[in-house]
Structures are given as structure tokens and as C-alpha cells.
N, C-alpha and C positions, 0 to 999 in steps of 0.2 A: 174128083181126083185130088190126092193128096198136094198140098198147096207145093210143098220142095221139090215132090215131082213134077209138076206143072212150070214150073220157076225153069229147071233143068229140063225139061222139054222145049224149051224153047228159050235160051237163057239169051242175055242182053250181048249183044256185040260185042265183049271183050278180049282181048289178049290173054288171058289166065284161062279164058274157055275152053282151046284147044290141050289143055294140058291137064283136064282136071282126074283123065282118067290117071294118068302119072301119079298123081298126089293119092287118087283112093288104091289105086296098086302098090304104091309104099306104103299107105297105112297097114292096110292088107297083110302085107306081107314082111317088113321090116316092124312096122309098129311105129315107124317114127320118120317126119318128113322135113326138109327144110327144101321152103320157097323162096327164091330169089326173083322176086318182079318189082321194077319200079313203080311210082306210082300214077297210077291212070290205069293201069289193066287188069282193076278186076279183082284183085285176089281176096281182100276183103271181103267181097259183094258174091261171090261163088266158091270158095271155097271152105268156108261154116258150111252153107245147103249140102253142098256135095258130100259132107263127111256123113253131115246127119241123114243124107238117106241110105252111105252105104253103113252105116252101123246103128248098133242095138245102145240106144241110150243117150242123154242129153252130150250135145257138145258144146262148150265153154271158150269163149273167145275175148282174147285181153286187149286192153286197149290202156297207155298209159295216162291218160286224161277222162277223168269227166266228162267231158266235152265232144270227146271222139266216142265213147264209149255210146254217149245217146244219137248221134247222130249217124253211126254206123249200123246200131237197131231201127231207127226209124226208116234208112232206106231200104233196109232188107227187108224191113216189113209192106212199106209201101210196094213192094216189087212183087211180094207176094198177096198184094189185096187184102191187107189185112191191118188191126189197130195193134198196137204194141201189147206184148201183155198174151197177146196166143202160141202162135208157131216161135215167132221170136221174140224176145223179152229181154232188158239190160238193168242190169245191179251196180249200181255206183255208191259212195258213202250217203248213206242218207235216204237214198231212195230208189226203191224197186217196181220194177212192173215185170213178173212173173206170172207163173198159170202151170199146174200141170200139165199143161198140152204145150207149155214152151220146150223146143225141142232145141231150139239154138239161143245161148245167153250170152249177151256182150257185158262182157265186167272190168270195171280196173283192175288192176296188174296189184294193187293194196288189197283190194276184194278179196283177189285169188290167192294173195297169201295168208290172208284169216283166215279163211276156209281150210286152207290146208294146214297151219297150223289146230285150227280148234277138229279139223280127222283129216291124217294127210290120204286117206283110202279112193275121198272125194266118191262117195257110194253114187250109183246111179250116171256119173261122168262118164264118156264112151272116150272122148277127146278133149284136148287140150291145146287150141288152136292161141300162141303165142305169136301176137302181132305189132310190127314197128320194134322189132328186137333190136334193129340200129342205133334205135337212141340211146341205147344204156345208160338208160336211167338205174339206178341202184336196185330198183324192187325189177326191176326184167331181169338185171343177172342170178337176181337172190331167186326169182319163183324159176328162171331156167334150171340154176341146181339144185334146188327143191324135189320138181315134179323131174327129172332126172335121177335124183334118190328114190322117186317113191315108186317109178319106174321098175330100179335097178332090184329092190327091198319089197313091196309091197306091192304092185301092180304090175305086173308084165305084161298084162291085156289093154293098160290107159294108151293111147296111141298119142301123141305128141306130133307137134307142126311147129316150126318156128318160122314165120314168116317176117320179110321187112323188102326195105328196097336195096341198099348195103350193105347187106351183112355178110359177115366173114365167114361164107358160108361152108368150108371145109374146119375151121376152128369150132361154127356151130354144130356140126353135124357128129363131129368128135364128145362135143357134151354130152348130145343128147344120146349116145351108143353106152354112157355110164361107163363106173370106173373099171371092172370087170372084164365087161366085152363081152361078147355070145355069136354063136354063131351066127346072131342076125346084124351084125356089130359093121355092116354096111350099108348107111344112112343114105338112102338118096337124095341128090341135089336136084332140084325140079328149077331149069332156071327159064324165064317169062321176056321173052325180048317186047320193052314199050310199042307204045303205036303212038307217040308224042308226033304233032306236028311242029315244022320251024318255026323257031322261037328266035326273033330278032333281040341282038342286045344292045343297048345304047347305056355308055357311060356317063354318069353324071357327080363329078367329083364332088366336094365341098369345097369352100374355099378354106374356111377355121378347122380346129378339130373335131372329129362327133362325139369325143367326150371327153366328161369332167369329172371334179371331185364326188358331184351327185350322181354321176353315169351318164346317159347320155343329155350331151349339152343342147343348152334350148335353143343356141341357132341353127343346130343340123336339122332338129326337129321341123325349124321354120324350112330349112333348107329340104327335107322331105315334103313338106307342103307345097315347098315350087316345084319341086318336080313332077309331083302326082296330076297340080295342075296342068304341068305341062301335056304329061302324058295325054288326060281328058281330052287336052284339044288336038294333038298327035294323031291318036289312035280310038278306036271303037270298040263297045263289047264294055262288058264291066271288065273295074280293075281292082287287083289285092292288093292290097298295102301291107308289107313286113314290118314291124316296131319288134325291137327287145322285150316290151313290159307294158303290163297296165297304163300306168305313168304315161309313158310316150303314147299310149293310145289314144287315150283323153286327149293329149296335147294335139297333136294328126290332125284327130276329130275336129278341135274346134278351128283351128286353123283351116279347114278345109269349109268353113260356114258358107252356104252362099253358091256353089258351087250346084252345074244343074244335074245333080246327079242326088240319090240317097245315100248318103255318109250312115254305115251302120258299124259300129264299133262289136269285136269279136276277142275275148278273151275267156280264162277261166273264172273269173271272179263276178262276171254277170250272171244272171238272173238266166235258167232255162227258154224262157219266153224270148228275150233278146238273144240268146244267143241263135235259136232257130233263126228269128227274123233276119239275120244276117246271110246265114246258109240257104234260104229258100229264095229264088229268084224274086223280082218283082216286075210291076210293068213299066217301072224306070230304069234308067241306067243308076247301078248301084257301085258305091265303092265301101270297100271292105278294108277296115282298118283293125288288122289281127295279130297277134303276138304269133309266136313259132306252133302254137297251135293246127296252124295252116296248113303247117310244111309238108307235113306228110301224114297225117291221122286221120283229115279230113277230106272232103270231096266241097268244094264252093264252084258249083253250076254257073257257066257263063261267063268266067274268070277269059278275056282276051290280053290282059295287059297286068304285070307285077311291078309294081315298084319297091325295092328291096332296099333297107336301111343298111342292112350288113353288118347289122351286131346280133348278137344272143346275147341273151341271159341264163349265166352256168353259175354253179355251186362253187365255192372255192374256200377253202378250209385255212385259215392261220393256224397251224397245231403248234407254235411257238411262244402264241399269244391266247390262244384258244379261243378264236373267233370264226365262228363258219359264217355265212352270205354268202349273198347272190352276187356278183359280178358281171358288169357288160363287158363282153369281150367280141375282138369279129366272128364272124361266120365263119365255119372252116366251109373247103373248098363244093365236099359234098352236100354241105346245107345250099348252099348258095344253086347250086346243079337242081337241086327240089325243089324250092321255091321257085326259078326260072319255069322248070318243068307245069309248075302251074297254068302258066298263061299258053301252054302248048294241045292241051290235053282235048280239046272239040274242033278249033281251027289254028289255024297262025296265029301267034303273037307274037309280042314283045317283053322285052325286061329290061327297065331304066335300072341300073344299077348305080348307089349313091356312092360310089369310089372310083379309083382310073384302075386300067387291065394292069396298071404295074402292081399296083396293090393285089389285084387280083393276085397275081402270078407266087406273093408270100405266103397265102392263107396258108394254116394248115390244111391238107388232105383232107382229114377225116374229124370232128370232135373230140375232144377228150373223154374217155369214160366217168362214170360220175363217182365211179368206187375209188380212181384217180384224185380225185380232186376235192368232194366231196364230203359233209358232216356224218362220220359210220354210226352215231349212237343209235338210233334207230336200228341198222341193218344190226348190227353187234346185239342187240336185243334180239332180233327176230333169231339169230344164230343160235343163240343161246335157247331160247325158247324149243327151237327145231332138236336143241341135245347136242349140237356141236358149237360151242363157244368161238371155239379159235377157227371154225369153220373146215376144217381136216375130214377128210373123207369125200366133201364137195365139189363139184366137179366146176368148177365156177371160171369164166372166161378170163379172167384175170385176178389174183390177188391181192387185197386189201396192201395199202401201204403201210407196213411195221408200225412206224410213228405214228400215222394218224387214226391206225387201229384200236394202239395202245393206250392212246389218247380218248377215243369212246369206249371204252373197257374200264379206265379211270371212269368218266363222268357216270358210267350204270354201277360202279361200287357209291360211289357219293350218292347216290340216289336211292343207294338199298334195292338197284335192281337184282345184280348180281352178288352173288358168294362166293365162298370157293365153294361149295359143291354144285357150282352152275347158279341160272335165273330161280328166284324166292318166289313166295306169293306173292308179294306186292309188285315182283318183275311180271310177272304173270296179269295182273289187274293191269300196271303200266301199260303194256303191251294192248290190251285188248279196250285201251281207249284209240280214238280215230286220231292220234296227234302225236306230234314228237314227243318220244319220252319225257323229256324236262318241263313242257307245258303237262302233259299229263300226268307225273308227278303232283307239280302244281296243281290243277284240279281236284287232284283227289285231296290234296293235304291244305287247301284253301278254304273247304266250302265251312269247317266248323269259324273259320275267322271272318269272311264276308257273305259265305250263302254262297250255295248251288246255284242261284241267276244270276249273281253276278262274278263269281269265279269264271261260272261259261263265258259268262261275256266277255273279261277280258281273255280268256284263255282263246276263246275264237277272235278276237280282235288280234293279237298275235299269229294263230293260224292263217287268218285272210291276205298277210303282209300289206295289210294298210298303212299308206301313207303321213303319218304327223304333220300337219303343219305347226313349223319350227320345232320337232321332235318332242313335240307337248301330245302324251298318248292320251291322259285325261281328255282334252279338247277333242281331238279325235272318236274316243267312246262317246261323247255328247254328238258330234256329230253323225253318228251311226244312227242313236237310238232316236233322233230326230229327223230318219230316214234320206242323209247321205249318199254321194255315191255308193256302189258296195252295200249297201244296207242290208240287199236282201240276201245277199249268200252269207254276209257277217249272219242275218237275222236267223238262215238254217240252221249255219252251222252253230249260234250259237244255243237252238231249243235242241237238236241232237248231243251236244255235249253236257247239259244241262240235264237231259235223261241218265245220262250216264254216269253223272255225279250224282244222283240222286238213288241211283240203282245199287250204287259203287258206298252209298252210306248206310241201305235198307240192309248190303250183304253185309256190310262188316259190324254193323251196331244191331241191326233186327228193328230199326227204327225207322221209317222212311220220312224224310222236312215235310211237314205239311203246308210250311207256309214260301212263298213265292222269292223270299232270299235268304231267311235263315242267318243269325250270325249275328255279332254286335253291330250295330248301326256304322260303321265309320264310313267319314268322309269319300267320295265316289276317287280321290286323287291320290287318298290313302289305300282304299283299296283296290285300285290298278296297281300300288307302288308296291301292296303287300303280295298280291300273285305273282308280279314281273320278278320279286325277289324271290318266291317261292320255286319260278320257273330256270332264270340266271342267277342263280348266287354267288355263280364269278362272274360277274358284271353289274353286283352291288358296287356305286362307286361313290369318293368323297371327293370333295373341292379342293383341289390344290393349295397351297397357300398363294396367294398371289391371284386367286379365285378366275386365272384364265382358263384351266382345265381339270379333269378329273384324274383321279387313279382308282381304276377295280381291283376288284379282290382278287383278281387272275395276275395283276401287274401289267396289265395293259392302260395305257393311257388313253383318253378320248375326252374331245370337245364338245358341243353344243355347237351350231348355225348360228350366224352369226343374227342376233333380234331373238329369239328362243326365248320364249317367258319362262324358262328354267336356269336359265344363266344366273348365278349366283344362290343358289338350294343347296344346304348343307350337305345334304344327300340326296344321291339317285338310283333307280333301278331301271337299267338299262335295258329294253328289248333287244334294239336292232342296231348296228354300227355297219358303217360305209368304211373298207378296208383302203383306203385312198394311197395311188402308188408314190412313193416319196415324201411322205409325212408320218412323223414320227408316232402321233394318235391318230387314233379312230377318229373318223365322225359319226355322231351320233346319232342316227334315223329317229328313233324313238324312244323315249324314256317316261319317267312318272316319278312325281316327289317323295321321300323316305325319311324316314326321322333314325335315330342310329339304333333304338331300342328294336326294331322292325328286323333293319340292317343284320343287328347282332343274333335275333332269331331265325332268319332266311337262311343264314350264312353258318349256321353254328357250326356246321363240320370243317371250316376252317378258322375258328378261335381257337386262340392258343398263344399261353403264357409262356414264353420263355428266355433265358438270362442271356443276354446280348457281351460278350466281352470282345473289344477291337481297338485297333492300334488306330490313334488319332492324335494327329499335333505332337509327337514325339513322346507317346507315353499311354497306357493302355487306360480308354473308359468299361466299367462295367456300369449293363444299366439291365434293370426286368422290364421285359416290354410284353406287353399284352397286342396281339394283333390279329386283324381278322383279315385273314391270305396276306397280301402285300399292303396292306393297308396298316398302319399302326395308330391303334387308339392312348397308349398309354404308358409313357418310360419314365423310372423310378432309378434311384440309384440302385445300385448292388453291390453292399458294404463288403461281402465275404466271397467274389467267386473261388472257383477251385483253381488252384494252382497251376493244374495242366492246362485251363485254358486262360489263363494268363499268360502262360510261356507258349500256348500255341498264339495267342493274337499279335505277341511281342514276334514271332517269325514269320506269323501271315505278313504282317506290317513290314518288318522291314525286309522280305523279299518283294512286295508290293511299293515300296516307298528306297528302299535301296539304304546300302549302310551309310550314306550320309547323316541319314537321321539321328546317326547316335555321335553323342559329342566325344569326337575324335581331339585328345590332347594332343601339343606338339611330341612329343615325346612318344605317343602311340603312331603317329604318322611316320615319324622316323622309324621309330622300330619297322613296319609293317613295310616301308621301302626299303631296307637293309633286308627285310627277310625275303621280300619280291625280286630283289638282284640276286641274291644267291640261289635263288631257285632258277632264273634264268640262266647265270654265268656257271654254277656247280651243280645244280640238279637233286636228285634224290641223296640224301634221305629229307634235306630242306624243302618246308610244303609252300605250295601255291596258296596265295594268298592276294588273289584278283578275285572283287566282289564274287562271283560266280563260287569260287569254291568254299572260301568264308560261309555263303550263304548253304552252301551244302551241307557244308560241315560244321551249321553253326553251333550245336550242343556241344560240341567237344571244344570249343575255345571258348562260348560266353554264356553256355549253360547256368555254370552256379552263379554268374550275375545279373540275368536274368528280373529276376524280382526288382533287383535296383533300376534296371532299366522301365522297369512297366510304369514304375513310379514317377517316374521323369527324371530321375537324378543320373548323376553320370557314371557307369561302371569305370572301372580299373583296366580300360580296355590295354593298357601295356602290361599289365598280370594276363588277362586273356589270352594275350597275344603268345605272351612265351608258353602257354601251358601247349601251344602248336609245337615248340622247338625238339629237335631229336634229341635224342641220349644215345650214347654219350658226346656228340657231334655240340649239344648247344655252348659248351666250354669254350668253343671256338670260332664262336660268333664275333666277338672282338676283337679276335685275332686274323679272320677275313673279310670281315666288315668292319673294319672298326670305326664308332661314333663317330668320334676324331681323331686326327692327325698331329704328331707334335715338328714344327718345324722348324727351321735353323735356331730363331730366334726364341727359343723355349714354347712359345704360346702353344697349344691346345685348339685345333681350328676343327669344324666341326664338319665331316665333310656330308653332302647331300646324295643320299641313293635316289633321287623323284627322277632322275634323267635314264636314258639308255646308259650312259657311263656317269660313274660315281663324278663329284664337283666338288674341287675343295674351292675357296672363293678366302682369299691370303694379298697381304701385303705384300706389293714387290719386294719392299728393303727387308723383310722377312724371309725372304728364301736366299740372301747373298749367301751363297757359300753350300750353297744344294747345289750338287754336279749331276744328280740323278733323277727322273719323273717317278716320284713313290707310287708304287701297286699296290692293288689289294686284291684278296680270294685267292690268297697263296701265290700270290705274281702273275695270276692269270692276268689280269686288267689296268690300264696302268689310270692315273686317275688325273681328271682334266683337270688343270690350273686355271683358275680367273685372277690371272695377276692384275692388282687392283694398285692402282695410283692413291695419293699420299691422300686424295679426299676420299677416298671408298671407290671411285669409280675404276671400271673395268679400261684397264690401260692392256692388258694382252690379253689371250689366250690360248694355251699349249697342252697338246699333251706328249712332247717333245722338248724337254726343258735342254738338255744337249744343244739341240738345234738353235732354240731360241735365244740363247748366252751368247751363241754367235750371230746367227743374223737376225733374227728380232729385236734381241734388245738395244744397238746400235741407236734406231730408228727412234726406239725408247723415250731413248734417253735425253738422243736430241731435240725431240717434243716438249719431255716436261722440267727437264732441267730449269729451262729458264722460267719457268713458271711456278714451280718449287724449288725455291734456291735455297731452304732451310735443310733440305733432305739429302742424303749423300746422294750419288750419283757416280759412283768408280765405273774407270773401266774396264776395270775387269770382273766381274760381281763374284765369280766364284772362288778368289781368294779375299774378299771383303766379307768384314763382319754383319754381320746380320742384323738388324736394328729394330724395333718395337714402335717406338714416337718418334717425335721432332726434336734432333739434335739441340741441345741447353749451351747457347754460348759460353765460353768461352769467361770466368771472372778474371779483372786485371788486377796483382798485386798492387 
């Protein structure tokens, strides 16, 4: 009997069971399904069989990990009695176990979009079963619009399944009906009620925070070790341990030593061998210390108890500084619901959770998408490749974000991926290496400088996101090749990558390396330093002066750890940076030493010479500066710039710096308050002349002086000034403002426009014989008096001199009389002479 109908004759006890004719009657008949079941019922494990017995031809099912990919073929095939590689078989980077007689293939969700890039027809495909669509990862939304193009365009017969435990499954269903629509353009929702059993939850806060500038901090980590102990002696049945990241794995691990149980560590960067032995029961009590792997991709047999960190590790894009990494952030609400659900799925459990239900109650909902958040150059690649650039026509669950689009759109022109008439050949070869464009790039354009083996190597040393200690990646590559943690997935991926540079040199030279590195000999720290610059060329960076920190060629700053045997290297090339919240730089994960000749070849497309002219210290420098991105290697003077930008730096400057900067005469400050009152008190046709509109209108008043000003010397700013004045209006500037005032006593007194009202500032015995407070601006204003006593001091103040003759000066008088007995003092002032100095006694014949 055929082994899937054997399977389906008598299928395993699941929750997805009862429902599988729904699913093959919308294939049937719609062409296209979306599955809503949590996890634990199945739908994984029976619905691949059921497609492939009811249709003619292989069906393909995605899985966004490595990890989940092989452990989802090894159960279906165990269930059907049989070795990997027959009825069902799984494709991930690197390695296959196929057969013509595999009739169901589990592949990554990267897999599936090479294939359909290098034929989107997918010949022989019956189905296309898309699983854990929830997590939106960037290649599930790219291959759901994809194979809904090829659907829409080129296959009408491919039949489509989107399954997950979340997903939005009216928005999904909408995709997958294409842009069009057709009369079958009504997607059924097939949705799976769980069989989870209760799940107890106990809270288990931290006392400190769970994280730091490295991510998560080592005493939560220790604080997850108490817990889990706790749990062991609580509760029964093995238990799952949640971490963010490799890192904390290890940390878990060892911390958990000693303990009577089997500590098996579970991520994607181990070894296949290990990673099974995690997933396969034992005949101890096991604990399983797993990254978000767990969540929901995989099945771990015997799981009664979870203990949950409550962070993830997401992608998070700086497009301002042009930094992407990983970030620890919490769990949104839904992760946290799947994890739990773990320790539910064969009897009762538990789930110590490492926060309080208040914390709870803030998660978000649901994770962020990763096309949200996320580094686009990759996906911008694959778009391009597909024939839609900008991605237009795509039916894609949500749209890339402008910025951070435009921003991987930049770095494939810098990289000679793209053109304008779309992705090049070389975009095309980028593409069809296993690696982020920029490492792959690198790759190809490394191996004539150090050789095809050790290009790979570091270029998979960066793929694997291995750890530096003190961000020294040389030290790190020696620890790899000295069999290391990580060594052996470094060690695949780096003979896969190594084929393909070698493949990638036979195509374009007709030459294939014969020998095992190829290349001039340098140093092993030289050339990490020369890939990483091959790979970031904005994150070529120099030592600050003051050697505490760096500046890239992006104009992002970033440090070193503190102890880092790179501290103090003239230059560096930057892998990996930690985007830390409230700190001005990066810190630095990973780096490798550079010399500036390297520097200046990684980097060439942003060298460049050019004339620097700017206002500084009250007067314009030009200098030529040679610089690579934000970095500057090299300023020279510049005897001759051009004139227009000399008179542009003289107005950068002093709208930047404000007109103080320019040396205002007594004489130009007067003017500029006499012409500021009248524009206040009279109005048009007299101009405003507060900083703000000087500075608007500054060509028309200090235009032709200009040059004098660049130079530092001082323009004619009271020429300036008047070429503001109206015609024929300015004739009568001293006739409504006048400079000065002549008063009883002849003098010439100068009066002050700085005030709301003009000041004149006059000897008292100087006005004897003024009956009236003198106006200006045609009698509009009358102008305040500071009647100043016989030393200069302010003995009144009027701008009512009427008044003041009568009852101010009284009081006057009687004050200073006797204190100046040399100066008249009448009592009547306004029929007394008016006097300059101190009355001349008196000679006796």
C-alpha cells in the first residue's frame, strides 16, 4: 500500500485531522487554502500527505529555519516507516536528501525563493504548502507575493496553502486570490480549534533589568537559571527553556551544570547531530535550552514545563545611521501564548514566566513585521531580480518602508547591483550566492586579494554571527579553525561558500584556483580586515582624535568594549555594531584591523575631492578636502574659491551664527535703531530691520560687501544700511528721527532709538527755558528726558516736561541744591537761562 495512503488511513490523533477534507476540497476547487491551527494539531504532520495524495505531482512545503525544515521531514517520514530521502525528503542551504520518489519536500522559505527565481513555473510542483506564515520573516512575505504572481501570471493549476497559528487569515487569503480576482477569488479559511491541555502560569519577575548594552544582561540570564532550577524541583516531564540568542544559550547551558536532568542546547547554529539530540526524547529527564526556534516550527516531545525569558531577537534597521542588527526586545503577546502552549500539548503543564502579569498586560499584541523593521537590501535584490524593482504589481502583505527601502536601493547601486534599467549581472551572480548581498559582493570581489578559502571563511564567519571576544574577529576566525564553539556550521558553511567563489571565478575568467587559497599571502588580520571592508564600506572606520572612539564612513560613530585588543588601531573594518538605546555610538561586536591604503580601496565609491568653503571665527575659510564618506583624510588650503560660494558661506554663517558676528560700528547701530523705530512708530515704506529680515534680505543691503566681509575686515555696514532706505522718504530720516537734538543751551545731544521710546540723556541746567517735551516722527512720539544732575547722574526722568517744571522739579531741587552749590538752581527754570558748565565766579575789581 502506498505509504501516504497508509499514513491517511489511519492518521495519528490530531486536531487538523478532522478537517483535512476542507483543505483538499479548497485545493480542488478554489486552488488555494489558508490554515488557521495553532500549534500541536497537526497541520504540519497531515496536511503535505494529504495534498500529495490528492494531486498529480510533488508538493513543497516551507519552513523558515533550517532547523524546522529537517525536523519536520524526519517526523513525517518516521510516521510513514521510512529513511529521509524516499516519499519525503527536505532541501535546506547546503544540503539535500531527495529521490525521485520524494513526493513531499520540506524546504526553507530561501530555498523556495531560488527556485523560483532561477524558473518561477516550479515544473513538476503540484502544491505549495507555506508554513508558520506568522512570523513574517521578510522571505515568507516576498515568496507569499511571489508564488501569488506566478499563480496570478503563469500557473493557475499551482495550488497554494498558507498555513500558521496567527495569521491574519482574511488579509492572507486576500493575497493569495492575486491582484485580478477570478471567479474562484473566494479563498477558504480552514480554521483548527487546539486540543492544548491547562497550562499553569507562574510569574517569576527579575529583580535588575533583563537587559543591557550587550542585550540580554548576565544576571537575568543567572536569574533564568534560578528559575528553571526551580521549576526541575516544582514540576515533572521535561522542560523548554526560551533564550533570545545563541549567547544566552551557552550562558543557560552552563549555568544549569550539575543539575539531574540532560541540559541539551537547541539553536540554529549547531551542528545537525546536536540539534536532533535535543528534539529526540531520552531516557533521562531533559531540559532544552532553545532560542525562538521552539516557538512554533518545531515539535520537542515531552515538553511538561516552559520557562520563558521573554525576549526575542528582531531585526532593527538604523536608516539614519545605516546600521541594521539584531536587537533584544520583549516578546509580544502572541509569542509568549506559543511558547506557553508548549508545555500544554500531551498533558498539563506549566509556564514560569521571567516578568510580573503587569508587564504582561504592555506586550505588544502581535510582533513587528520584519519588512517593518528590518535590513531590505536583500529583499530589494530578490525584487529586482523577480522584474519589479520597486515591488509594484505585488501583492505583498504590507509595504516596505519608503526610507528604509530607499535606503537598500542606495546600498545595490553602490554595490553595482542595480542600474537603472533594473538588477546587472553581477546583481544576478550577488543574488545567487547563499548570503547577504554586501558579504556576497565581498566574496566574489575578495578572492583575487586573499583566495577563495579564506574569503569563504571570513565571509561565513560574518554569516554565522559569531560572537568576538572583545570584538577582535581575527581571534575569533583562529578560534573557529581550531574547532570552537560554532565550528562546525562556520566549517559548512564556509566549504559551500568556497564552492561558489570558486565557481563564480571559473565563470567569469574560464579559470578555475587550483590551489587551496589563492591570492597574495597577507596576514590572516589583514585579510579579515580586507573582506569586512569589501563587505561594509560604510563601516570602514578611523580613530578619533583623542583615540576614545571611531568615525565610519557612513558618519556613524562607534566604540570598542572596554579591554578590546583593538583599542587604539589606526583603522578598522567593522562587521557587527550593538545599536545601544541612549548612546551617542555604536558599540562594536566585531571588527578587524585596516591600514588606510585598504580603507581607501574598499571604500572607493565614496572618495572624493572637494572645495570646502565656510564661515568660521567671523570670516570665511576655504580649504580642499579629500574625504572618504565622513571621514576626512586630507585639507589643503584653497587660494581661489568661487565667489558665489564665498558669499554663499558668508550667509550660511551668519544666519547660522547671527548678525552679531559682523562688526557693527556705533554709528551703524544707531542708524539700524532710528531705522527700527520708524518702522515700528511710521510703518511702510520704512523696512524692518530685526535680525530675521536683514537676514532675508541680506543681498540687497550687504551684498557688494560681501567679499570684505569674508575676509574678516569690517564692511561699511552704515553704507549698507541706508541702501535699505526708501526714496524719496529717506530725505527725511533726520527730520523724524533725528540723530540728535539741539537743546536750550545750544548743544547737539544725541538721542538713543535702542528703547521702545527714543531717550535723549541732557543736563538739567540745559533744558532751563524748554516749556515743551520735543517729539519726533512728525510729533507722533514725544521723547523721554533723562534729566541728569551736574555729575552725569540721572536726577529725573520725564516725558512730560510741563508737568515736571511744576512738580518734579520742586523736589529737585531741593535734593541737589545743596550739594551743588556751584550750579544755578532758579525757581522758576523756564524763564532761566539755560547753562552748559559750572558757573566762573565772579572777578573783583
Amino acid at each position: 500500500m502506498d505509504p501516504i495512503a497508509r499514513l491517511l488511513a489511519a492518521p495519528p490523533d490530531l486536531p487538523v485531522g478532522g478537517h483535512l477534507a476542507e483543505v483538499v476540497g479548497g485545493a480542488h476547487d478554489v486552488g488555494a487554502v489558508v490554515v488557521q491551527a495553532p500549534p500541536g494539531t497537526g497541520k504540519t504532520t497531515l496536511v503535505p500527505p494529504a495534498l500529495a495524495d490528492a494531486l498529480e505531482g510533488r508538493v513543497v512545503v516551507t519552513q523558515p529555519r533550517r532547523l524546522a525544515a529537517r525536523a519536520a521531514a524526519r517526523r513525517l517520514a518516521s510516521l510513514l516507516g521510512e529513511e529521509l530521502g524516499g516519499t519525503v525528503g527536505y532541501t535546506v542551504r547546503g544540503e539535500s536528501r531527495t529521490s525521485r520518489r520524494t513526493r513531499v519536500e520540506i524546504v526553507t522559505t530561501g530555498t523556495l525563493v531560488r527556485r523560483l527565481q532561477r524558473d518561477p513555473e516550479l515544473p513538476g510542483v503540484a502544491a505549495v504548502v507555506l508554513d508558520e506564515v506568522h512570523e513574517r520573516h521578510l522571505e515568507d512575505d516576498l515568496v507569499l507575493a511571489l508564488l501569488a504572481d506566478v499563480r496570478e501570471n503563469l500557473r493557475d493549476d499551482l495550488v497554494l496553502v498558507a498555513m500558521s497559528a496567527t495569521v491574519e487569515a482574511e488579509r492572507t487569503a486576500r493575497v493569495l486570490v492575486g491582484r485580478a480576482g477570478t471567479d474562484r477569488d473566494v479563498v477558504p479559511v480552514v480554521r483548527v480549534e487546539g486540543a492544548l491541555h491547562p497550562v499553569d502560569v507562574v510569574w517569576c519577575p527579575a529583580r535588575g533589568p533583563r537587559t543591557d548594552a550587550r542585550g540580554t544582561a548576565r544576571a537575568f540570564c543567572d536569574h533564568v537559571v534560578a528559575t528553571t532550577r526551580r521549576a526541575l524541583d516544582e514540576r515533572t516531564g521535561d522542560v523548554l527553556v526560551f533564550v533570545p540568542g545563541a549567547r544566552e544559550v551557552d550562558l543557560v547551558s552552563r549555568g544549569l551544570a550539575g543539575v539531574d536532568a540532560d541540559v541539551r542546547p537547541l539553536h540554529g547554529r549547531l551542528p545537525p547531530r546536536e540539534q536532533d539530540r535535543a528534539l529526540d526524547p531520552g531516557p533521562r529527564r531533559r531540559v532544552v535550552v532553545s532560542t525562538a526556534v521552539a516557538e512554533s516550527s518545531i515539535t520537542v516531545p515531552g515538553v511538561r514545563v516552559v520557562v520563558d525569558a521573554g525576549l526575542a531577537r528582531e531585526p532593527r534597521t538604523d536608516v539614519r545611521r545605516g546600521l541594521p542588527g539584531l536587537v533584544t526586545v520583549a516578546v509580544s503577546r502572541a509569542g509568549a501564548e506559543q511558547r506557553a502552549g508548549r508545555a500544554g500539548r500531551e498533558a498539563p503543564g506549566a509556564v514560569y514566566r521571567c516578568w510580573s502579569e503587569g508587564d504582561h498586560a504592555r506586550l505588544l499584541r502581535h510582533p513587528e513585521p520584519e519588512i517593518r523593521t528590518g535590513d531590505l537590501t536583500g529583499f530589494a535584490l530578490e525584487l529586482a531580480c523577480w522584474g519589479s524593482p520597486d515591488g509594484a504589481g505585488l501583492a505583498l502583505l504590507d509595504p516596505p518602508p519608503p526610507a528604509a527601502f530607499a535606503a537598500a536601493r542606495d546600498v545595490l547601486h553602490g554595490l553595482g547591483a542595480v542600474g537603472p534599467d533594473g538588477v546587472t549581472p553581477l546583481g544576478r551572480r550577488i543574488a545567487a550566492v547563499p548570503a547577504d548581498p554586501r558579504r556576497a559582493r565581498a566574496l566574489l570581489d575578495a578572492v583575487p586579494g586573499v583566495g577563495a578559502r579564506r574569503a569563504a571563511e571570513v565571509v561565513a564567519l560574518l554569516s554565522e554571527d559569531v560572537r568576538a571576544p572583545g570584538a577582535d574577529l581575527p581571534a575569533a576566525l583562529r578560534g573557529l579553525r581550531r574547532g570552537g564553539p560554532g565550528s562546525a556550521a562556520w566549517a559548512a558553511q564556509r566549504d559551500r561558500l568556497e564552492r561558489v567563489a570558486r565557481d563564480a571565478v571559473d565563470a567569469a575568467t574560464g579559470r578555475r584556483p587550483a590551489d587551496a587559497d589563492g591570492g597574495p599571502r597577507l596576514p590572516d588580520d589583514a585579510a579579515v580586515g580586507h573582506v569586512v571592508a569589501l563587505a561594509h564600506p560604510d563601516r570602514v572606520a578611523r580613530l578619533r582624535p583623542g583615540g576614545e572612539s571611531y568615525l565610519m564612513v557612513s558618519g556613524a560613530g562607534a566604540s570598542l568594549p572596554p579591554g578590546s585588543p583593538l583599542q587604539g588601531m589606526p583603522w578598522l573594518a567593522v562587521a557587527d555594531v550593538d545599536r545601544a538605546a541612549g548612546r551617542a555610538d555604536a558599540v562594536v561586536r566585531s571588527a578587524a584591523p585596516l591600514d588606510e591604503a585598504t580603507a581607501r580601496a574598499a571604500a572607493a565609491g565614496e572618495l572624493r575631492t572637494s572645495g570646502v568653503v565656510e564661515w568660521e571665527s567671523g570670516r570665511v575659510r576655504a580649504s580642499r578636502v579629500t574625504s572618504l564618506g565622513a571621514i576626512e583624510l586630507v585639507r589643503d588650503p584653497w587660494r581661489d574659491p568661487p565667489a558665489d560660494a564665498v558669499a554663499a558661506a558668508v550667509r550660511d554663517g551668519l544666519r547660522r551664527d547671527g548678525l552679531d558676528s559682523l562688526r557693527w560700528s556705533e554709528g551703524a547701530v544707531r542708524l539700524r535703531d532710528r531705522l527700527r523705530f520708524l518702522h515700528r512708530v511710521v510703518g511702510e515704506p520704512w523696512p524692518a530691520v530685526d535680525d530675521d529680515a536683514l537676514l532675508d534680505g541680506l543681498d540687497a543691503w550687504l551684498g557688494p560687501d560681501l567679499p570684505a566681509v569674508a575676509r574678516g575686515r569690517g564692511a561699511d555696514l552704515v553704507g549698507a544700511l541706508r541702501r535699505l532706505l526708501p526714496w524719496p522718504e529717506a530725505a527725511r530720516l533726520d527730520e523724524l528721527a533725528p540723530e540728535r537734538l539741539e537743546v536750550p543751551s545750544g548743544s547737539r545731544v544725541a538721542v538713543s532709538y535702542a528703547e521702545d521710546q527714543p531717550v535723549l540723556a541732557v543736563r538739567l541746567q540745559e533744558t532751563f527755558g524748554w516749556t515743551r517735551t520735543p517729539r519726533v516722527a512728525g510729533g507722533r512720539v514725544p521723547v523721554l528726558l533723562h534729566l541728569l544732575s551736574p555729575a552725569g547722574r540721572p536726577a529725573a526722568v520725564t516725558a512730560d516736561l510741563e508737568s515736571f517744571w511744576v512738580q518734579g522739579y520742586p523736589q529737585v531741587r531741593a535734593e541737589l541744591r545743596g550739594r551743588y552749590p556751584k550750579h544755578a538752581w532758579p525757581e522758576d527754570p523756564t524763564t532761566a537761562a539755560p547753562l552748559r558748565g559750572t558757573p566762573r565766579p565772579r572777578r573783583r575789581d
